[in-house]
Steps between C-alpha positions, in 0.01 A plus 500: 500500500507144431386232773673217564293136498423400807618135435666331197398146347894446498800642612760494176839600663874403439723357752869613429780321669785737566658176616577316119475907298834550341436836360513419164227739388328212282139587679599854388564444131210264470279694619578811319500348183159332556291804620633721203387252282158405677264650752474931498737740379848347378766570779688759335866624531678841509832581357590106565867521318532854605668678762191501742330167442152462696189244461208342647501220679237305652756262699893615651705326657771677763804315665572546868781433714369365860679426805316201685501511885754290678420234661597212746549251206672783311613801679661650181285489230603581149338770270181403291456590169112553473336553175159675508233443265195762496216537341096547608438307739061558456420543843224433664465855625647639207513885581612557153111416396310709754710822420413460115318775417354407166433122600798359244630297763333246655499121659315234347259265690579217289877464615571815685741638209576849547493735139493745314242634247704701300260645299375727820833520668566860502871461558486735849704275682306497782502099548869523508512711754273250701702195410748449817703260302569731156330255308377729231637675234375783279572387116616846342412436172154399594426668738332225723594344781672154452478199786507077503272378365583147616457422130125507491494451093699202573406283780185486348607432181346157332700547228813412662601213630416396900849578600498831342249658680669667777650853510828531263716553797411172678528306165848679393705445824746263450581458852131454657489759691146625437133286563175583351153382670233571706525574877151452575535159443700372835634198228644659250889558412544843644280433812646181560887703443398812714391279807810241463780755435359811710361745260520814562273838382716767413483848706202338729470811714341651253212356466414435150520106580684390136379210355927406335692306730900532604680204586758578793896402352645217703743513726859367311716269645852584587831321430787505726799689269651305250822504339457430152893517393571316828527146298730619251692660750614219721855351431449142341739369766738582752809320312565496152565150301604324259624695220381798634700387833814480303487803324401685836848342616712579200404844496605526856831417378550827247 
């Protein structure tokens, strides 16, 4: 079995806010097309115009309806719409890991990345078993087991520019949703987001202590009804005149 490091030099992670998603499934495209093409085994498809379609993904995203809780300020809330981006979230007690038992997943000290050697995964399928949040997915052409990857072969890339170096999803989502950095560092971007906006970890009772980040949504303000018609609705005036007036009269005459 593989052993986790006892401490990491940094603490690469992704804060997601579930506040500004709008499900467009960007992060999802992006990312598929730039694992197939990059790190590991290409992400492959089965039957994908046929009557069964299936693939492998390393990031979904699911919609939600919610109901928020009434309140004082608004005892009748209306319905959320919640979209729900998932991927690895390389946690710090990554369970996935110590269950490996070929060693092909592991975290690395340098940045606390959690992945995949594919050339001694086995495929069992034991590390998605492990993984409370279904963050794994057995490729079945390959037969290897597929995860984030946070982009390794790209934020570390010199040959692209500064601005490119951050996982495809982050770079790709057009409504800034998602936030690359380093959460050992108490200044950066996603420390300074997850401390201002109430980050949350994702399933905490389990233990695994995730290194991603989930912004809460934010409460949405409330109009009194409006009439939209109501303006075009309303007579002009209570008498009629000019020629209007006189033809109002004339008529009366018929």
């Amino acid at each position: 079995m593989t052993q986790l490091p006892e401490k990491t030099d940094r603490k690469l992670g992704l804060v997601i806010d579930l506040d500004t998603c709008v499900g467009c499934h960007a992060c999802v495209i992006s990312c598929k097309g730039w694992n197939t093409e990059n790190y590991g085994a290409p992400l492959s498809d089965q039957e994908p115009y046929g009557g069964h379609p299936s693939g492998t993904f390393l990031n979904r995203v699911h919609s939600y309806e919610v109901q928020p809780l009434a309140t004082s300020a608004m005892p009748h809330p209306a319905a959320q719409l919640v979209h729900f981006p998932k991927s690895c979230l390389h946690c710090e007690d990554a369970p996935c890991v110590t269950v490996c038992p070929t060693g092909a997943s592991y975290k690395r000290v340098e940045d606390g990345i959690v992945l995949v050697n594919e050339s001694d995964c086995i495929g069992c399928g034991l590390c998605a078993w492990a993984c409370p949040y279904g963050a794994r997915e057995l490729d079945a052409a390959e037969g290897v087991m597929k995860k984030c990857t946070l982009c390794v072969d790209r934020i570390y890339n010199e040959n692209l520019p500064e601005v490119d170096r951050v996982p495809a999803c982050v770079r790709t989502c057009p409504a800034g949703a998602r936030h690359f950095g380093d959460f050992a560092d108490p200044d950066s971007n996603v420390s300074k987001l997850t401390a201002e906006r109430g980050g949350m970890d994702l399933m905490p009772e389990q233990g695994t202590k995730p290194v991603n980040k989930y912004l809460p949504p934010r409460p949405k303000d409330q109009m009194d009804q409006i009439d939209v018609l109501a303006p075009f609705l309303a007579p002009v005036m209570d008498e009629p005149k000019g020629f209007l007036g006189w033809l109002d009269k004339a008529l009366e005459k018929i």
